[in-house]
N, C-alpha and C positions, 0 to 999 in steps of 0.2 A: 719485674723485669722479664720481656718476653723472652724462652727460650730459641735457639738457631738451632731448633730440632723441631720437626712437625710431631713426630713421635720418639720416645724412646721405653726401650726393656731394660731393666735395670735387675741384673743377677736371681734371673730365673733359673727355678731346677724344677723337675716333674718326675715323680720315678711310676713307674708299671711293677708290678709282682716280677720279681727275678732282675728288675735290669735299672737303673737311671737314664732316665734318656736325657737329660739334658741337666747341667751341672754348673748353677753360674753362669750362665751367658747374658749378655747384654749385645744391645741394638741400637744402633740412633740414626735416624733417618731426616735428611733435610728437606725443606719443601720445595715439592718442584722438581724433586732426582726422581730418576731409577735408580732403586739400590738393589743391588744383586745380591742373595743369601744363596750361599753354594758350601759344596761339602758331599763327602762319596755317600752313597746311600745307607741309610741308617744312624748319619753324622746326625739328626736332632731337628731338618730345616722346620717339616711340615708339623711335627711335634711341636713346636716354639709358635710356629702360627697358628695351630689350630689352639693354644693358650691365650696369644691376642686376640683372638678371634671370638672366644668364649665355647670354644667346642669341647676344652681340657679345662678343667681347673688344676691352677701353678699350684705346686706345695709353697713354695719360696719366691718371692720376684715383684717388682711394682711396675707399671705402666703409666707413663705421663703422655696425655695427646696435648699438644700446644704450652707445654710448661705444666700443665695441669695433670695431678695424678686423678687415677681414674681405676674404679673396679668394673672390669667387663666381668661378665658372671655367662652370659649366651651371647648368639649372635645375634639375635634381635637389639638387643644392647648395644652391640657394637656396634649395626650400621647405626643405631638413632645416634651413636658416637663421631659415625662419621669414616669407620673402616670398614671394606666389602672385600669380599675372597671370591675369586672364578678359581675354582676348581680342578686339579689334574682331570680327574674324570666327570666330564660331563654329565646331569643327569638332566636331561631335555623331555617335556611333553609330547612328541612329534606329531601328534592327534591334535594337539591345541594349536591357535595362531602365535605369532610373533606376540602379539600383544597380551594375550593371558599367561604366555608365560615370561614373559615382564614385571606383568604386576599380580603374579602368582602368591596368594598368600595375603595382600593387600589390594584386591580390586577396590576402585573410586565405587563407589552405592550413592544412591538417589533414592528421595523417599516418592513411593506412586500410591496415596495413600496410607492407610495403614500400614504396609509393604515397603521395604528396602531393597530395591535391583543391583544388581551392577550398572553401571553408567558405561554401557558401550564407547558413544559419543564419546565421552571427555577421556576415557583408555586409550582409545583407536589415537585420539591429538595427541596426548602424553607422552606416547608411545612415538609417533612421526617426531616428536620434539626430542626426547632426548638420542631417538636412533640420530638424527641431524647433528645432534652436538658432539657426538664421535666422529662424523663423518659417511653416515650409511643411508640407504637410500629404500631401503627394503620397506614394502608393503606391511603394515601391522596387519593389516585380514590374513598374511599369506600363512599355512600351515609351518611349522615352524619345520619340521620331516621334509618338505622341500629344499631346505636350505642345506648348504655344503657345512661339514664338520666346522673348516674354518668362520662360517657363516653365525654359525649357529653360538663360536666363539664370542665373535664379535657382540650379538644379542645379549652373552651374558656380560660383559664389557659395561654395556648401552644402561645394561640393569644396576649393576654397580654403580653405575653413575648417577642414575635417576636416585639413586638413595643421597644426593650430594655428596660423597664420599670425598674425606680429604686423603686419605689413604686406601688404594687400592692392593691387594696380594694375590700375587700371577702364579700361580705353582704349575711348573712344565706345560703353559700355555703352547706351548707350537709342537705338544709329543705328535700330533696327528694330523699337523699342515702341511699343507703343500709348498714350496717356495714363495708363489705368489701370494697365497693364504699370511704368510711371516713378513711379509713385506706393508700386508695391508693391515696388519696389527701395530706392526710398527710404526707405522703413521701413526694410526689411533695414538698408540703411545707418548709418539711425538709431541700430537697436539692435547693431549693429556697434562703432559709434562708445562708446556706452553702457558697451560691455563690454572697451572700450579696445583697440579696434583701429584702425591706422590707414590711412586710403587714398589711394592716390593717384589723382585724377581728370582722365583725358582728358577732355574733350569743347569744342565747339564752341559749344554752346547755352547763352546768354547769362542765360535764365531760369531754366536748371538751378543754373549756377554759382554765383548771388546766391539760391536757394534752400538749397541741401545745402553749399557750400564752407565751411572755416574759415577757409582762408590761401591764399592764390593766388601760385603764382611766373610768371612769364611768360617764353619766351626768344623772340627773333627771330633772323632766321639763324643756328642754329647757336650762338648764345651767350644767353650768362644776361641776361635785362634785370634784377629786381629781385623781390620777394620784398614781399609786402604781406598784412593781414588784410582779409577779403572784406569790411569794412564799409566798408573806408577808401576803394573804389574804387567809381567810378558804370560803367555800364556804356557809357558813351561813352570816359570815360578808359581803362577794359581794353581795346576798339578799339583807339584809340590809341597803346597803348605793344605791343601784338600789332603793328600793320604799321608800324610809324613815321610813321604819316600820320593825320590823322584825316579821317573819312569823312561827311559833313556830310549825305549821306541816304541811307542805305544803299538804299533805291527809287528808280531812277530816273523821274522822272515820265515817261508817256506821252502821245508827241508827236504818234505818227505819223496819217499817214492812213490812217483805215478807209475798204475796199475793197468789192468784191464776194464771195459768196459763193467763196470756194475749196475747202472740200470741206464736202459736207453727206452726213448719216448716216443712215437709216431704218431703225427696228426692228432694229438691229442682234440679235440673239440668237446666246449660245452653244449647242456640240451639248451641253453640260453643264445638267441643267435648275435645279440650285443655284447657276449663273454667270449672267450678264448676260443680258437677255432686256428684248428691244423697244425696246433705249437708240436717240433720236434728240437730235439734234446737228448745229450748223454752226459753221464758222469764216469770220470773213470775213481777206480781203488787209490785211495789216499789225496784225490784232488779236492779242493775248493772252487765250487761253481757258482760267481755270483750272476744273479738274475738285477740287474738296474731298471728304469722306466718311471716314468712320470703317474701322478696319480694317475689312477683310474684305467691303467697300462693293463688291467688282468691278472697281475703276474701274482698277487695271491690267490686270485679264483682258479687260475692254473693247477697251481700246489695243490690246492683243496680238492679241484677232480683228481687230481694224483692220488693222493691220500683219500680218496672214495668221499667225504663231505657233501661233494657236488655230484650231480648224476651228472654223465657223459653221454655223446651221441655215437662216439665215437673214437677209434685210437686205439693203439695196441702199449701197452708197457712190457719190457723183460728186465729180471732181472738176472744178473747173471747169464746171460744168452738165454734163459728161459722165459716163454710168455706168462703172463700171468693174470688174472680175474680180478680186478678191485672194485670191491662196489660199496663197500663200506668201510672203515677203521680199522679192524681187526683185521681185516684181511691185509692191509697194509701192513701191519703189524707181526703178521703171522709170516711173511716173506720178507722180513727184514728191515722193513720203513719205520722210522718214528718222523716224528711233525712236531718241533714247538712250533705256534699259532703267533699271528699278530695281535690279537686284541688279548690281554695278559686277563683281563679282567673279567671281560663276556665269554672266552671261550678257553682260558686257562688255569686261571686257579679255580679250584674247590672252597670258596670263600670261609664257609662256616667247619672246614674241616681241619685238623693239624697237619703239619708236618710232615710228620710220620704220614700220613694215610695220602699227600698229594705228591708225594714221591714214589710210593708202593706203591700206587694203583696199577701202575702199568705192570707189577711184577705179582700179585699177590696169587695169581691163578699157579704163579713156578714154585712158590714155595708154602704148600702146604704137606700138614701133617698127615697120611693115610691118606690122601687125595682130598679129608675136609675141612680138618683144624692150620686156620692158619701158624706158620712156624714164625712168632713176633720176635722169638731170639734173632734168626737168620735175619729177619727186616730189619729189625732196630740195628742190626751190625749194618747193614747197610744205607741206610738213613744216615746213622753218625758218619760214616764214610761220606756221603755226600755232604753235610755238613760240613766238616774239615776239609773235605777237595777246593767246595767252591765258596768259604770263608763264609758260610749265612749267616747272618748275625741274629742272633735267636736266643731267649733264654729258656731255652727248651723245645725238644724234634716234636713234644705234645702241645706245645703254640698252635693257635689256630692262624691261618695262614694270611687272614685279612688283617693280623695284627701287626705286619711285619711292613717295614718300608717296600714301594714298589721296585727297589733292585732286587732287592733281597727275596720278593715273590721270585720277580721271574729266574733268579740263580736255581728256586727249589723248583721252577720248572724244567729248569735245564737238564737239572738233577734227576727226575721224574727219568727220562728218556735217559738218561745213560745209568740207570740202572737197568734197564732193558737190553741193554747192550745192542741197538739194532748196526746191522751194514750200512744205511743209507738213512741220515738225519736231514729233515727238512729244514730248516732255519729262519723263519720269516719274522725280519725286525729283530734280531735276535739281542740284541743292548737296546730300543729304543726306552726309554726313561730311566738309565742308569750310567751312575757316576763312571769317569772315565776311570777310574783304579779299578770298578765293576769289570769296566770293558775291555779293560785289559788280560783279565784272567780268564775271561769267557773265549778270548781270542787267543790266550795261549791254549785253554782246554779244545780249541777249534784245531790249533796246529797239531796237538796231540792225537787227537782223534784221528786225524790225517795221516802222522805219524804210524797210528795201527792198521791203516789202510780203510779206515774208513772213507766212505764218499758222499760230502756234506754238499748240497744244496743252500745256499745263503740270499734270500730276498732282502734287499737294502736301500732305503731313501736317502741313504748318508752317503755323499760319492765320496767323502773319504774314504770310510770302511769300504766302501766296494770295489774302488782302484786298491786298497792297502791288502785287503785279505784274499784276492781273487783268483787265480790260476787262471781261470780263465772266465768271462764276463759273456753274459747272454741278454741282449736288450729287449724288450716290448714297447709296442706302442697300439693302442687302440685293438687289444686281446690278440694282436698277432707278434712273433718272432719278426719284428725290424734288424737283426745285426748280432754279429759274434765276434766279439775281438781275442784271438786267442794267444796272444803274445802280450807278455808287460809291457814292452817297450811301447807296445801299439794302444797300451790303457791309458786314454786322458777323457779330463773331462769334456772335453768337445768332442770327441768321437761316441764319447758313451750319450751326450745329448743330440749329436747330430739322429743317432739310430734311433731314440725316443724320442723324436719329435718328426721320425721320417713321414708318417698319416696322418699328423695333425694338423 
């Protein structure tokens, strides 16, 4: 008797040294849906797929595709099974074209004699065919590094498919798209779903979910909470049953007292003349300054010449009414700046390092013994402290730090920087791939911060978060200053898009 499940997980557990990450959970997915797997970071998602998938081996649990149970052992298995995974973080050739990195791993070969080639030809068609049956139009010669992040999404999509895939697994596919980029995935989707395939969908993002899902399961620690159709659920009750608590506003309102000027900006300009050029700006003590704008607006290459990253041509910075020299990091650093980064992965964490060591870094020069032995009492006190402030979920500060869910990274990057204590934190994407329980604490430790008279800089693609946490809002478009709304009543999202879209 044929199953009404394309796939299902049946009471899987996996544990790590120190922790169980997943505890009895089960999955049943129909043909044809988006089913949405959500849950606050650390809840178990990617750990459970990377089990289907054959990246983990389950201690406990069985897998049925079509009625049929099934032992996936790797992933090679699993597509010839008929399941593909795209990636949270992209790992693209951008050196190669569209087409070798398609059939990267399995190029078509031709015998020329004694000799096996790749088969150009029959790649280059293969390639045109299945980019066509997503919907995409792109050149297989093209380098694949030309193409836009979202772009490059799609491709792996295209690839997924060309394996016949009866089950597809999306893990936070649009962390790094543009509006338009999420629009045209979701077609794909669409016509994915159309042609009876089914998906399983990571993500975080609340408006995606109640858009594209069919059925939504949800787990918390480690285990299954329950299993619903996307209609049945509001999106306060999905909160809800994600952290066990419900969260009555996810903004916290802003209390504090605004201050004096803490750093003001002039004419800042990149030595790039397609990058930022003339951006001026100020922060005051205890404000929240959000930066809005559409992709490709600048407004992180801005930050980055702030924080010395980028070489400038130009531009004065003060802080505190005084001028100041940045031309590298530490210099930022040394007058009071800290910078979390957007890319969590490329330019934030210390991958192969712990805890412990990617929170100290920024401090380890303040606390040594005789000026040379580091003092690991004093850090480990303050490790743990971070730790319990911003809830990391860890079985241990000597975890290495790529073992941890990607909220749970970037909390220990938050961490990093307020162990430093600086005056003036940059914030760029500061929740982008974390659970909304995540983002709530990050955005109470914002208001806190604020609170102490801090003056936080906040770069954000979510116009929630950027009408919700802002004092006041500073627009870009095309690397210049288009717009400053400095009153809440004046913050909506048509005026924050009117300003970013004013030079395009």
């Amino acid at each position: 008797m044929a199953s009404e499940y394309r796939l299902e997980l049946k009471n899987v557990s996996k544990s790590f040294p120190g922790v169980k990450a997943l505890d009895g959970v089960n999955l049943a997915v129909r043909p044809g849906t988006v089913h949405a797997l959500m849950g606050e970071n650390g809840a178990g998602k990617s750990t459970l797929m990377k089990c289907l998938f054959g990246i983990y081996k389950m201690d406990t649990g069985e897998v049925y595709l079509e009625g049929e149970k099934v032992n996936i052992t790797d992933p090679d298995m699993a597509m010839e099974k008929g399941v593909s995974m795209v990636h949270q973080e992209l790992q693209p050739v951008p050196a190669r074209s569209v087409a070798e990195n398609m059939f990267i791993g399995r190029y078509p070969v031709k015998q020329i004699g004694p000799m096996k080639v790749i088969d150009h030809k029959t790649m280059y068609e293969q390639t045109e065919y299945w980019l066509k049956e997503v919907g995409l139009e792109f050149d297989p010669k093209a380098l694949l590094g030309t193409l836009s992040i979202g772009q490059m999404q799609s491709v792996e999509i295209a690839k997924a498919v060309s394996h016949n895939a009866k089950v597809i697994i999306l893990d936070e596919p649009t962390s790094s798209l543009s509006d338009k980029e999420v629009d045209q995935l979701f077609r794909i989707m669409e016509q994915l779903r159309d042609n009876g395939v089914s998906m399983i969908y990571i993500s975080h993002k609340m408006d995606e979910i109640k858009r594209i899902a069919d059925d939504i399961t949800i787990m918390r620690d480690g285990q299954y909470v329950g299993t619903w159709s996307a209609e049945e659920l509001t999106t306060d009750q999905i909160i809800s049953l994600m952290v066990g608590r419900e969260l009555t506003n996810i903004y916290p309102a802003g209390d504090a007292q605004i201050g004096d000027v803490a750093l003001e900006v002039e004419r800042l300009s990149s030595i790039h003349e397609k990058s930022f050029q003339d951006v001026s700006f100020n922060v005051r003590k205890g404000e929240i300054v959000g930066f809005g704008g559409l992709v490709g607006a600048q407004r992180t290459e801005a930050m980055e010449g702030l924080f010395g990253i980028r070489h400038l041509t130009g531009g004065t910075i003060k802080v505190n009414g005084k001028e100041v020299k940045i031309t590298r990091p530490r210099d930022a650093m040394n007058v009071g700046i800290g910078m979390i980064t957007e890319d969590r992965r490329g330019s934030g964490i210390f991958g192969c390092l712990s805890i412990k060591d990617n929170v100290g870094v920024t401090v380890y020069d303040k606390h040594l013994k005789g000026g040379i032995v580091l003092d690991h009492a004093e850090i480990n006190k303050i490790v743990d402290e971070s730790i319990d402030q911003l809830s990391i979920k860890t079985p241990s500060k000597n975890t290495q730090i790529m073992n941890l869910s990607g909220g749970n990274q970037q909390k220990v990057i938050v961490s990093r920087w307020l162990a430093n204590d600086p005056d003036i934190l940059i914030m760029d994407e500061p929740t982008r791939g974390i659970d909304v329980g995540a983002k709530h604490e990050i955005y109470e430790i914002m208001r806190d911060l604020a609170r102490q008279g801090k003056a936080i800089i906040m770069v954000s693609s979510e116009m929630a978060e950027l009408l919700g946490m802002s004092d006041r809002i500073y627009v870009m478009c095309a690397g210049r200053l288009t717009g400053e709304i400095d009153r809440k009543e004046d913050m909506t999202q048509e005026k924050v898009m009117e300003y970013a879209t004013r030079f395009a």
